[in-house]
mmCIF file of the N, C-alpha and C atoms, coordinates in Angstrom:
data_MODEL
# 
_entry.id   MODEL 
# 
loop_
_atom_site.group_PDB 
_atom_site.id 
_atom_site.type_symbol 
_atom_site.label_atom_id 
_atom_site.label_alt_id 
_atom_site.label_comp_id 
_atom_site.label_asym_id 
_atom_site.label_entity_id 
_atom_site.label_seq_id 
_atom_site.pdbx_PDB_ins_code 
_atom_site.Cartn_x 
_atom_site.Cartn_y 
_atom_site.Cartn_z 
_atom_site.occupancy 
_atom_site.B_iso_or_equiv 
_atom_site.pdbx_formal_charge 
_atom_site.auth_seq_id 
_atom_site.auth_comp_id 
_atom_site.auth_asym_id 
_atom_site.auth_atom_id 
_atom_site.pdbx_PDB_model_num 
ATOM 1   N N  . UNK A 1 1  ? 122.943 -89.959  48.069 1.00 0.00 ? 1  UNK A N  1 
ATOM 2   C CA . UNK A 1 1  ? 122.647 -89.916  46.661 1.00 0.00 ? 1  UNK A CA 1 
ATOM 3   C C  . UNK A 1 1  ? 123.248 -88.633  46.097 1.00 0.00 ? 1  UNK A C  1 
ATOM 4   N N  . UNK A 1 2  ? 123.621 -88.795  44.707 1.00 0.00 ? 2  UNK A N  1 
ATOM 5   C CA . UNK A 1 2  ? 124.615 -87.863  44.291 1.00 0.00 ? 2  UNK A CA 1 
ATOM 6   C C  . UNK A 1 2  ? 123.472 -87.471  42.566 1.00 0.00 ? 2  UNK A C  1 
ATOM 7   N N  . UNK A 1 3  ? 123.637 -85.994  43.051 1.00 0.00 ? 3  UNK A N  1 
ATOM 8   C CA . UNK A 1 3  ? 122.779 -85.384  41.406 1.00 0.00 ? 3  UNK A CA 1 
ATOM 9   C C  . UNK A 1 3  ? 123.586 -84.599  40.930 1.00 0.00 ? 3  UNK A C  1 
ATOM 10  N N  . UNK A 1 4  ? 123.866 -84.823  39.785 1.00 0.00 ? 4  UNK A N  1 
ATOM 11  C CA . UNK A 1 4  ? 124.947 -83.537  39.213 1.00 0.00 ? 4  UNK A CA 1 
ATOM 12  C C  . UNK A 1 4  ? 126.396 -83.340  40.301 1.00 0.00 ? 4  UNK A C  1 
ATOM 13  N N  . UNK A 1 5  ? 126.805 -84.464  40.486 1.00 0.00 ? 5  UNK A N  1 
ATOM 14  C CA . UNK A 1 5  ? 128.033 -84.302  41.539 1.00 0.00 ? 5  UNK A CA 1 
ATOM 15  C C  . UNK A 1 5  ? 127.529 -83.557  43.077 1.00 0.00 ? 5  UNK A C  1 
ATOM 16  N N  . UNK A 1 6  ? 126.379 -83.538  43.430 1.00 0.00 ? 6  UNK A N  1 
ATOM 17  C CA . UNK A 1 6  ? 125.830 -82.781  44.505 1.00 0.00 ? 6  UNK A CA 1 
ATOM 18  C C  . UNK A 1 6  ? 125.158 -83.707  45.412 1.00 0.00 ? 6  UNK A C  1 
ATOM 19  N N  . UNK A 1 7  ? 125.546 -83.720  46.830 1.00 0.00 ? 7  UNK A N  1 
ATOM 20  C CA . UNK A 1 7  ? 124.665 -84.739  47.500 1.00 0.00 ? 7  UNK A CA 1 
ATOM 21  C C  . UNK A 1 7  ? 123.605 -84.259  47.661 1.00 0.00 ? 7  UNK A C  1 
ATOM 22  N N  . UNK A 1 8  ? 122.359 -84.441  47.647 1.00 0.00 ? 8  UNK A N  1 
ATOM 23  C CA . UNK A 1 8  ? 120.664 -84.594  47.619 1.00 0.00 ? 8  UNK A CA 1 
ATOM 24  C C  . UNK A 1 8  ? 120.175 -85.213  48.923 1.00 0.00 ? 8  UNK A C  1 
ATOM 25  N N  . UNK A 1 9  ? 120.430 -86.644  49.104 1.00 0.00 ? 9  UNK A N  1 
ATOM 26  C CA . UNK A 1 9  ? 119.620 -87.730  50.313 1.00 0.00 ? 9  UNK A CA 1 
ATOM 27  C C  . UNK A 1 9  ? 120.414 -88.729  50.186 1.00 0.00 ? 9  UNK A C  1 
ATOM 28  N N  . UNK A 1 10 ? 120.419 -89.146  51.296 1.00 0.00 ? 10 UNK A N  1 
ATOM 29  C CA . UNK A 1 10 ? 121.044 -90.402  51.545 1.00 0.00 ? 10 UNK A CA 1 
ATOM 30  C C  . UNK A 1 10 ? 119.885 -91.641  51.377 1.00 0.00 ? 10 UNK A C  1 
ATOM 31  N N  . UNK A 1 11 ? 120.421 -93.052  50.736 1.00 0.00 ? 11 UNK A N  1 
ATOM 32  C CA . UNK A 1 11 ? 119.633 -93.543  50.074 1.00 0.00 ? 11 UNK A CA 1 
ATOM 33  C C  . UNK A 1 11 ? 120.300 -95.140  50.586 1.00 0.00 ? 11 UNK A C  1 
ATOM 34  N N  . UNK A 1 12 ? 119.327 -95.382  51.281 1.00 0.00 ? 12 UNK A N  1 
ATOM 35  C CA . UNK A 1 12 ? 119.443 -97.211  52.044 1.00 0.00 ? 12 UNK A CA 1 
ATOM 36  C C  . UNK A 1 12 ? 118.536 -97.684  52.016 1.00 0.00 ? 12 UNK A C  1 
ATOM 37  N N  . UNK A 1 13 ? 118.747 -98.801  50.430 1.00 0.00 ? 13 UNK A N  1 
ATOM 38  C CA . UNK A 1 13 ? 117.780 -99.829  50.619 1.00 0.00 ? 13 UNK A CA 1 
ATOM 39  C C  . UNK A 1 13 ? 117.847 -100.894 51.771 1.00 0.00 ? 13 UNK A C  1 
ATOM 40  N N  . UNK A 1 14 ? 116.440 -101.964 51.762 1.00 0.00 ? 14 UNK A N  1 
ATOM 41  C CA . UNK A 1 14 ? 115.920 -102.514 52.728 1.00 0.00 ? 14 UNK A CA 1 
ATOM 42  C C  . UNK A 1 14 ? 117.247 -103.354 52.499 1.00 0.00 ? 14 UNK A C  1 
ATOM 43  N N  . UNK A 1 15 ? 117.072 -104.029 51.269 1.00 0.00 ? 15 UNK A N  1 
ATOM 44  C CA . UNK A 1 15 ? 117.748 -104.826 51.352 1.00 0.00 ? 15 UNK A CA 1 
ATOM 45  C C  . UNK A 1 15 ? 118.349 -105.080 49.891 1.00 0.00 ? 15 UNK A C  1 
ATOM 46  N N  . UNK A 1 16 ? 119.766 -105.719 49.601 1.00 0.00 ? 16 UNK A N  1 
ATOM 47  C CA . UNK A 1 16 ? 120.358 -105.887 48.118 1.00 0.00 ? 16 UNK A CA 1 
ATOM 48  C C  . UNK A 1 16 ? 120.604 -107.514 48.055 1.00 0.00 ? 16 UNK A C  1 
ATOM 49  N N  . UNK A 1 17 ? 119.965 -108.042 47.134 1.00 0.00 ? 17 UNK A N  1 
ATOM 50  C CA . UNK A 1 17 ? 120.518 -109.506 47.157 1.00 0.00 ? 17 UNK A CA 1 
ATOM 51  C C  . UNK A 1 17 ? 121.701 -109.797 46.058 1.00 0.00 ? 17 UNK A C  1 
ATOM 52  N N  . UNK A 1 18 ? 122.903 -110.312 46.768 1.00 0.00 ? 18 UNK A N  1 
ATOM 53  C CA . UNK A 1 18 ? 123.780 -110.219 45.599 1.00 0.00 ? 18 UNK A CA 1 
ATOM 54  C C  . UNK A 1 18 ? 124.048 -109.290 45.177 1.00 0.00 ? 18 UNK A C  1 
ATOM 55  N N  . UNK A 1 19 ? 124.222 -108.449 45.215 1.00 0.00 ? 19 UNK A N  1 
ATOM 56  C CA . UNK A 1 19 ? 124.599 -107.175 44.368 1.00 0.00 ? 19 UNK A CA 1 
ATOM 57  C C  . UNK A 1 19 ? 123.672 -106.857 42.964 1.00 0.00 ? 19 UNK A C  1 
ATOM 58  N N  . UNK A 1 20 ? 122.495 -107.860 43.293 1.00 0.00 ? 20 UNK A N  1 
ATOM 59  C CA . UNK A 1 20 ? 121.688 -107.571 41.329 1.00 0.00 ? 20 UNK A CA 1 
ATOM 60  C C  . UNK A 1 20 ? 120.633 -107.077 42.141 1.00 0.00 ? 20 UNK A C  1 
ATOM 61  N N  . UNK A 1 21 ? 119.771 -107.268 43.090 1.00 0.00 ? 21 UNK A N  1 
ATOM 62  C CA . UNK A 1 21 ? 118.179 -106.817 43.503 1.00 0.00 ? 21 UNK A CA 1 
ATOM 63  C C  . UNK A 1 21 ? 118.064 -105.986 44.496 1.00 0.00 ? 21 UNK A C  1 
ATOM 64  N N  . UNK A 1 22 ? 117.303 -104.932 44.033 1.00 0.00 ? 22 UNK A N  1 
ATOM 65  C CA . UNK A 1 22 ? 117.344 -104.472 45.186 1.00 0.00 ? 22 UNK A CA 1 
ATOM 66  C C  . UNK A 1 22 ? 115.955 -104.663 45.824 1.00 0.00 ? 22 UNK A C  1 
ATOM 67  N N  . UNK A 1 23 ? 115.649 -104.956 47.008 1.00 0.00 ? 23 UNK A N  1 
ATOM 68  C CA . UNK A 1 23 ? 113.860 -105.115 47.346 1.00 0.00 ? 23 UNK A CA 1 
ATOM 69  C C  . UNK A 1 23 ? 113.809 -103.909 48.340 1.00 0.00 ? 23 UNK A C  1 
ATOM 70  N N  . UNK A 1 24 ? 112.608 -103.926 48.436 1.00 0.00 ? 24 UNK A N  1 
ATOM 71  C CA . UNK A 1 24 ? 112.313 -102.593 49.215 1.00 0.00 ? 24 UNK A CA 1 
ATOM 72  C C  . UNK A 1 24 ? 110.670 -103.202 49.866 1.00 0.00 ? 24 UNK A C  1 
ATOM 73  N N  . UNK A 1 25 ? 110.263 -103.153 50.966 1.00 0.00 ? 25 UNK A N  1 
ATOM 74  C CA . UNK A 1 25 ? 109.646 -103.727 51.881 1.00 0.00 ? 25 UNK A CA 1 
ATOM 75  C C  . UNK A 1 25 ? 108.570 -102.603 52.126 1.00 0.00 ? 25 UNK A C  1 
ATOM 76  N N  . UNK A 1 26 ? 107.230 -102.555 52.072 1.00 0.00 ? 26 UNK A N  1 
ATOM 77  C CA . UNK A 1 26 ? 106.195 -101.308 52.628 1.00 0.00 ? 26 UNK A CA 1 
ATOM 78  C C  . UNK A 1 26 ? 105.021 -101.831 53.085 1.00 0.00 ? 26 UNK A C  1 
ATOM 79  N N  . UNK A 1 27 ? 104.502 -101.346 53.948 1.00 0.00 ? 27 UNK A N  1 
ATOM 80  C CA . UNK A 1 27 ? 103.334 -101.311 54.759 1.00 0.00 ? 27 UNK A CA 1 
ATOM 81  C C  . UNK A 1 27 ? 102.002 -100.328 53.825 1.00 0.00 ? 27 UNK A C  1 
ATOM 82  N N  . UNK A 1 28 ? 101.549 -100.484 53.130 1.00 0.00 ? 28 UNK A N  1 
ATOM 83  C CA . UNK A 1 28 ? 100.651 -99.359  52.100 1.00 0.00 ? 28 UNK A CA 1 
ATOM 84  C C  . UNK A 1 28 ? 99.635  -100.175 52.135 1.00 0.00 ? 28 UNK A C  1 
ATOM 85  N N  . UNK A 1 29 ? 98.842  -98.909  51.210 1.00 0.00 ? 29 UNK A N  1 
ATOM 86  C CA . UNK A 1 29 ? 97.640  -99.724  51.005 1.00 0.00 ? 29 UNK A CA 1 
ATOM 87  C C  . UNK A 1 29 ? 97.695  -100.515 49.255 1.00 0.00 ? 29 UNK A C  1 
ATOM 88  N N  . UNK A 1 30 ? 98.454  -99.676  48.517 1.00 0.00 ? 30 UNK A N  1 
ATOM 89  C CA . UNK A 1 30 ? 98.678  -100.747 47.357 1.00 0.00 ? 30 UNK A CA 1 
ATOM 90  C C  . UNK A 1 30 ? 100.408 -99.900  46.764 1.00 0.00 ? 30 UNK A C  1 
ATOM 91  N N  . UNK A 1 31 ? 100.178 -101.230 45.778 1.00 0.00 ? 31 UNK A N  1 
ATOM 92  C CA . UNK A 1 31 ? 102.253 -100.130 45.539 1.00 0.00 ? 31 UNK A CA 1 
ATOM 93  C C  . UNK A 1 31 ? 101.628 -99.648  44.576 1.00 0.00 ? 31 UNK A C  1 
ATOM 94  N N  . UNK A 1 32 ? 101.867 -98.470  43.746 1.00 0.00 ? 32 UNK A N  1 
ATOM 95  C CA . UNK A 1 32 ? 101.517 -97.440  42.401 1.00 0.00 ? 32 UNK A CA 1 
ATOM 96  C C  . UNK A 1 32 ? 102.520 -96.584  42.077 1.00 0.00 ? 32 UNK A C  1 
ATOM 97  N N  . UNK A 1 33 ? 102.271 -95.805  41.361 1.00 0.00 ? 33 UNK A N  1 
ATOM 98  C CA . UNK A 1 33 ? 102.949 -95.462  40.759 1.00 0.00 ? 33 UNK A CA 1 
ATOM 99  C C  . UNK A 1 33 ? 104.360 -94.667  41.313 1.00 0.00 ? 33 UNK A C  1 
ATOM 100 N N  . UNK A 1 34 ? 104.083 -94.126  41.747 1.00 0.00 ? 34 UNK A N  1 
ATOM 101 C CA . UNK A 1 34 ? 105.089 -93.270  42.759 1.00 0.00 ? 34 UNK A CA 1 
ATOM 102 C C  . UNK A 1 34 ? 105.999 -94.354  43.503 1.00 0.00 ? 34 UNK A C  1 
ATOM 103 N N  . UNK A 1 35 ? 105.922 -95.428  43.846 1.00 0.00 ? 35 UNK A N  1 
ATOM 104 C CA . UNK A 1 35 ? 106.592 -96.784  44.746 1.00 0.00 ? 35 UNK A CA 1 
ATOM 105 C C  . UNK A 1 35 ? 107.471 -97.090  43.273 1.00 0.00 ? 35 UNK A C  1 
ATOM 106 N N  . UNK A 1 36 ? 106.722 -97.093  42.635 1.00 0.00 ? 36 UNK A N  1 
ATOM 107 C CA . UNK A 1 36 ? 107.193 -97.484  41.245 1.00 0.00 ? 36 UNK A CA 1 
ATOM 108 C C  . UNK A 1 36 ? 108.680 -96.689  40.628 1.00 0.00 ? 36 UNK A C  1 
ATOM 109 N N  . UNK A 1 37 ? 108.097 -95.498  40.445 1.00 0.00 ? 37 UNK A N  1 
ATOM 110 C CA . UNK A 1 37 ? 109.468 -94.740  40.402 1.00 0.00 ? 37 UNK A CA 1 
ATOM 111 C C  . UNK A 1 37 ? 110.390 -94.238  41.181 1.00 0.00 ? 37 UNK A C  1 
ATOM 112 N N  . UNK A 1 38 ? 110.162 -94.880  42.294 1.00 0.00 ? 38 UNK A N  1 
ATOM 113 C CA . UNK A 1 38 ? 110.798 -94.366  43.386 1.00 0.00 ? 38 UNK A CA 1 
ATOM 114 C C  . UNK A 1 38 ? 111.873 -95.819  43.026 1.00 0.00 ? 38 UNK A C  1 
ATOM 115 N N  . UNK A 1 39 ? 111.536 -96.729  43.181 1.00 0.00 ? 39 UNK A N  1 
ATOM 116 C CA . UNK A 1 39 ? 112.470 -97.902  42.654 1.00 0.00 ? 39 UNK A CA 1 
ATOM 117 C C  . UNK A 1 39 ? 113.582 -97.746  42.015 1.00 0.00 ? 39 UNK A C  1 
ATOM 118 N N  . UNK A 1 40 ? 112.820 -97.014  40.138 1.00 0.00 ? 40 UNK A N  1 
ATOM 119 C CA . UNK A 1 40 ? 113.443 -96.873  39.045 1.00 0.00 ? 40 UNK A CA 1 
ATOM 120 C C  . UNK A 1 40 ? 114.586 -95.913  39.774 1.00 0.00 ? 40 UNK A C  1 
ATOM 121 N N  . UNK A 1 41 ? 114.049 -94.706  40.436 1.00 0.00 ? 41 UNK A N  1 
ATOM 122 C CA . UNK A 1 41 ? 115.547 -93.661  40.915 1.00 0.00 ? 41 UNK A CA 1 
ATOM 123 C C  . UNK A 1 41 ? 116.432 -94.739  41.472 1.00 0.00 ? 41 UNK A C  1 
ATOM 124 N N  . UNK A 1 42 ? 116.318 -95.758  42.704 1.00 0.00 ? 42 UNK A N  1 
ATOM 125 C CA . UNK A 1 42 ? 117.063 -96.431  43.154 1.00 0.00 ? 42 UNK A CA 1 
ATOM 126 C C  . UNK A 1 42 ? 117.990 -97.370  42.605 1.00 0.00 ? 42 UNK A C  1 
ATOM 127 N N  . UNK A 1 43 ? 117.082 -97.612  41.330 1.00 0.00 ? 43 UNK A N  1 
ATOM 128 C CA . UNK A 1 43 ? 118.026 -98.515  40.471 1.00 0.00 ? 43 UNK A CA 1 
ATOM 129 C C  . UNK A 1 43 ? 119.243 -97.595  39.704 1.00 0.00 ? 43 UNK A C  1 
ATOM 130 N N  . UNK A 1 44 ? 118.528 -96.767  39.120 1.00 0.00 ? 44 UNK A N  1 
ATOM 131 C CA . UNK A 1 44 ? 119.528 -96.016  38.845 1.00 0.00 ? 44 UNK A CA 1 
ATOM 132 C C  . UNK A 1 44 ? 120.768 -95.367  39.475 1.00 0.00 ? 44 UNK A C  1 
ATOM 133 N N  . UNK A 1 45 ? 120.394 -94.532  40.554 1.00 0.00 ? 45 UNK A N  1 
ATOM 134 C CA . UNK A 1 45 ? 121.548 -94.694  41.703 1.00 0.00 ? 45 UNK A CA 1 
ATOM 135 C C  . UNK A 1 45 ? 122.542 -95.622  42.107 1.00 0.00 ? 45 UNK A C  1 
ATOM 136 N N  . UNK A 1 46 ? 122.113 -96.959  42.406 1.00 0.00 ? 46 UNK A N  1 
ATOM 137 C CA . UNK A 1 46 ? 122.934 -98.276  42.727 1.00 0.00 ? 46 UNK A CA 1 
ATOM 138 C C  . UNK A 1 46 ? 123.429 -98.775  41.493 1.00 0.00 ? 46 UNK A C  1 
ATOM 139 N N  . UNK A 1 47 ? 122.563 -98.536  40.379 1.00 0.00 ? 47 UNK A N  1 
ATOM 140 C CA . UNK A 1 47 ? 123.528 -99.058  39.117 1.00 0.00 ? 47 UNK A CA 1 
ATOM 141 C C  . UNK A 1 47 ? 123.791 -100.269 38.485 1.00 0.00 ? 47 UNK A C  1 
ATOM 142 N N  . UNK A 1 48 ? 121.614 -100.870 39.204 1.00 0.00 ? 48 UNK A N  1 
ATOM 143 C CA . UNK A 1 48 ? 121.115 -102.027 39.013 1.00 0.00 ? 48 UNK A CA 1 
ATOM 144 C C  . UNK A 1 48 ? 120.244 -101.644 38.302 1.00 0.00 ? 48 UNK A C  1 
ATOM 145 N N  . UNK A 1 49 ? 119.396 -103.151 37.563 1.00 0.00 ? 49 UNK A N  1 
ATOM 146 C CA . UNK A 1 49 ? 118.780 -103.079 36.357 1.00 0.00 ? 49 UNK A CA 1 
ATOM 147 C C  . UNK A 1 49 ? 117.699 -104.047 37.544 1.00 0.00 ? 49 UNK A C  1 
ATOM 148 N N  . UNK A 1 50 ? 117.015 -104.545 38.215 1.00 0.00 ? 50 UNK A N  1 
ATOM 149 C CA . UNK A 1 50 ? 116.223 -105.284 39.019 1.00 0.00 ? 50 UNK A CA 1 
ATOM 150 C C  . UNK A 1 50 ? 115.567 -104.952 39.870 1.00 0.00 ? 50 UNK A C  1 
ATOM 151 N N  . UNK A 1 51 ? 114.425 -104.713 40.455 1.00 0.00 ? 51 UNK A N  1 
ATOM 152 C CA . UNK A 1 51 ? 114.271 -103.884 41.845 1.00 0.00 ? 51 UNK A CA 1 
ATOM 153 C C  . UNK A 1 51 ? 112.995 -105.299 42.288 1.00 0.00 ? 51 UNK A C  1 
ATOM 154 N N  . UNK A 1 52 ? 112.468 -105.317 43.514 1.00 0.00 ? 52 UNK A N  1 
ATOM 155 C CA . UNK A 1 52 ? 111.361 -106.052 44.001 1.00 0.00 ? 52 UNK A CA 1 
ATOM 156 C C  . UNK A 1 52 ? 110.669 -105.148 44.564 1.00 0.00 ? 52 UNK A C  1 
ATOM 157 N N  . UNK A 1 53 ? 109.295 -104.651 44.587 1.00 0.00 ? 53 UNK A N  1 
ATOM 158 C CA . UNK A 1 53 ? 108.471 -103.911 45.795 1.00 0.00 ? 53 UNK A CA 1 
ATOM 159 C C  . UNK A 1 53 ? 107.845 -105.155 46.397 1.00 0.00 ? 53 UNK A C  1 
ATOM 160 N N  . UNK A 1 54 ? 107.837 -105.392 48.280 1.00 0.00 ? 54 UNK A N  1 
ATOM 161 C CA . UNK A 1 54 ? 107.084 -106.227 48.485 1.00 0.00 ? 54 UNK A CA 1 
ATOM 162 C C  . UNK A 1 54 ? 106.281 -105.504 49.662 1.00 0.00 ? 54 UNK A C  1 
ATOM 163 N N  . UNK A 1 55 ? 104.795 -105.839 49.328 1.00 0.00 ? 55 UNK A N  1 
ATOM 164 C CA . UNK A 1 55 ? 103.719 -105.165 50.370 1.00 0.00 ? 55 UNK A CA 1 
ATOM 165 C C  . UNK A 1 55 ? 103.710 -106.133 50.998 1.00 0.00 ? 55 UNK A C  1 
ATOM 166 N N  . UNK A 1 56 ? 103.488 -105.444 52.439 1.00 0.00 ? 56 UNK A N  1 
ATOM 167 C CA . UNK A 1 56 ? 102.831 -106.539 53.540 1.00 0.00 ? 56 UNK A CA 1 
ATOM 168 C C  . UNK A 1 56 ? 101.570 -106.117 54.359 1.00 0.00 ? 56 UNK A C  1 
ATOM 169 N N  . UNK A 1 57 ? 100.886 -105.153 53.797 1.00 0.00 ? 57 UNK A N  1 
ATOM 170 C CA . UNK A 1 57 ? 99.753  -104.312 54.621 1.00 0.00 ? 57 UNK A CA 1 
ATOM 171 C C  . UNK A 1 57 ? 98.527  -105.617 54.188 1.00 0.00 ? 57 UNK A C  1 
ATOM 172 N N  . UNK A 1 58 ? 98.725  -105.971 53.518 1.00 0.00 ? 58 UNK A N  1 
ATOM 173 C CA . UNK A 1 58 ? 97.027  -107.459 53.098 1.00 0.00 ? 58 UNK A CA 1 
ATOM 174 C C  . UNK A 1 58 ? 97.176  -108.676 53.818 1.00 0.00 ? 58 UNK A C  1 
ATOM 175 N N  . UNK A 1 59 ? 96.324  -109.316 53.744 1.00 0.00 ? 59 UNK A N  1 
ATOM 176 C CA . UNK A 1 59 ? 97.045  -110.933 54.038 1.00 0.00 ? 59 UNK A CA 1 
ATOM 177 C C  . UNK A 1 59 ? 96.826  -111.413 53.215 1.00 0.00 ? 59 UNK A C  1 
ATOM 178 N N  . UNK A 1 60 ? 96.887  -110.929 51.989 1.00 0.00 ? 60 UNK A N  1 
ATOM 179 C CA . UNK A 1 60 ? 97.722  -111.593 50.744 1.00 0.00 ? 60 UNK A CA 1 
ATOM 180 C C  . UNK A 1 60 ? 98.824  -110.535 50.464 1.00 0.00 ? 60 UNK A C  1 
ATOM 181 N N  . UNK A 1 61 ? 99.642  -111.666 50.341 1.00 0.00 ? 61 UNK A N  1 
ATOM 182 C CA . UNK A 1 61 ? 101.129 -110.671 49.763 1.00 0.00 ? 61 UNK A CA 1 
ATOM 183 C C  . UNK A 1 61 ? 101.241 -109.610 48.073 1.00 0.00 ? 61 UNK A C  1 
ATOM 184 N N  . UNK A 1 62 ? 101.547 -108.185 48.221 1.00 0.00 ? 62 UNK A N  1 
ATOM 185 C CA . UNK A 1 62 ? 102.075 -108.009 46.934 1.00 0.00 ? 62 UNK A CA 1 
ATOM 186 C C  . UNK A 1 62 ? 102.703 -107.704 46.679 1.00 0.00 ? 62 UNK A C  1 
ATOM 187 N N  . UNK A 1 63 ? 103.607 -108.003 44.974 1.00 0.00 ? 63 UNK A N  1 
ATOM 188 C CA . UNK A 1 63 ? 104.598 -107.604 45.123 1.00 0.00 ? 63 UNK A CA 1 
ATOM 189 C C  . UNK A 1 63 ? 105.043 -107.195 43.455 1.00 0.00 ? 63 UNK A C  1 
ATOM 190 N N  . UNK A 1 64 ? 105.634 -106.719 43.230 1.00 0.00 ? 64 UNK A N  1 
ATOM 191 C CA . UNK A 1 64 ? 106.082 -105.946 41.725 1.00 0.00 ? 64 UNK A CA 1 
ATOM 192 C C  . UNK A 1 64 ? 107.724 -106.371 41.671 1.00 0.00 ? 64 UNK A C  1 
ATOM 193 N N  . UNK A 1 65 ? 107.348 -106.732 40.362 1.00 0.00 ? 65 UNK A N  1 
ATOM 194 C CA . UNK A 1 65 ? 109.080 -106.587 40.309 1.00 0.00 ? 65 UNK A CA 1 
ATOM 195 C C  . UNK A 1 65 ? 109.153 -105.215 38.999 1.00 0.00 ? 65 UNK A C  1 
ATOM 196 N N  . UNK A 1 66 ? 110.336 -104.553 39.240 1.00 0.00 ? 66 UNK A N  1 
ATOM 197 C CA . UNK A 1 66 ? 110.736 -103.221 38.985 1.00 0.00 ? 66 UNK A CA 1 
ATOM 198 C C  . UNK A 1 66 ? 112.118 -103.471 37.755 1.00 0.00 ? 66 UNK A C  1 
ATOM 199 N N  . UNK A 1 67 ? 111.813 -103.353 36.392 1.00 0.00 ? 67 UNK A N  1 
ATOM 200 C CA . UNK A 1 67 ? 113.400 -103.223 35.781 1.00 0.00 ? 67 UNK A CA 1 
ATOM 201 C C  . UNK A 1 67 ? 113.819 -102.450 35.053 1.00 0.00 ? 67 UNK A C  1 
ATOM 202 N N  . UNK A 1 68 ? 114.936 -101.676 35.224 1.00 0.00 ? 68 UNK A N  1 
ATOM 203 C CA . UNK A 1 68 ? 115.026 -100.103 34.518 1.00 0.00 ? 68 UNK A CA 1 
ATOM 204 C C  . UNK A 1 68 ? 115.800 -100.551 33.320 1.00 0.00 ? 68 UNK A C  1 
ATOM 205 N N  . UNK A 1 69 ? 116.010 -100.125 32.330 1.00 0.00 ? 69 UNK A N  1 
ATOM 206 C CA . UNK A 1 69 ? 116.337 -100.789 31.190 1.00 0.00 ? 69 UNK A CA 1 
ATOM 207 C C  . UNK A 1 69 ? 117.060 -99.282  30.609 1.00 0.00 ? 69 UNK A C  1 
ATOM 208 N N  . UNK A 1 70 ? 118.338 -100.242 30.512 1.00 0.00 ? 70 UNK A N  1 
ATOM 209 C CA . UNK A 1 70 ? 119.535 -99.158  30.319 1.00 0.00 ? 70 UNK A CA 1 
ATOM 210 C C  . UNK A 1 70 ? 119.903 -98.626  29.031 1.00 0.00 ? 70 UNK A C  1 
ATOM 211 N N  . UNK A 1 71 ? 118.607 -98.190  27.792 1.00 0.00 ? 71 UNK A N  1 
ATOM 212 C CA . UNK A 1 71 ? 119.036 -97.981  26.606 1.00 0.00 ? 71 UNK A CA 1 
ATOM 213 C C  . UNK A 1 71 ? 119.443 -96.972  26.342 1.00 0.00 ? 71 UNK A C  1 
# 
């Protein structure tokens, strides 16, 4: 990942579908806020407008969808 022309972290999502989604996969106890913007940075970085969070810590599934909106 690049800030101000400076590398920061290296940044590998779980997974990209198509080149539009990016999902990102966690074991938590719920997704909030911080999962949340952690997305939005990713979208921004990759230079997508879509993200998915999907939990798998319940046995019910959850999941957020994430969209950064490029105004």
């Amino acid at each position: 990942m690049l800030y101000k022309g400076e590398k920061v972290d290296d940044y590998i999502p779980d997974l990209v579908v198509e080149y539009r989604v990016v999902v990102d996969t966690k074991t938590i106890e719920a997704i909030g806020g911080v999962e949340i913007g952690r997305m939005l940075n990713y979208l921004h970085i990759a230079g997508l407008s879509v993200g998915l969070l999907i939990n798998f810590k319940k046995p019910k599934l959850e999941w957020t969808r994430v969209v950064l909106s490029h105004n």
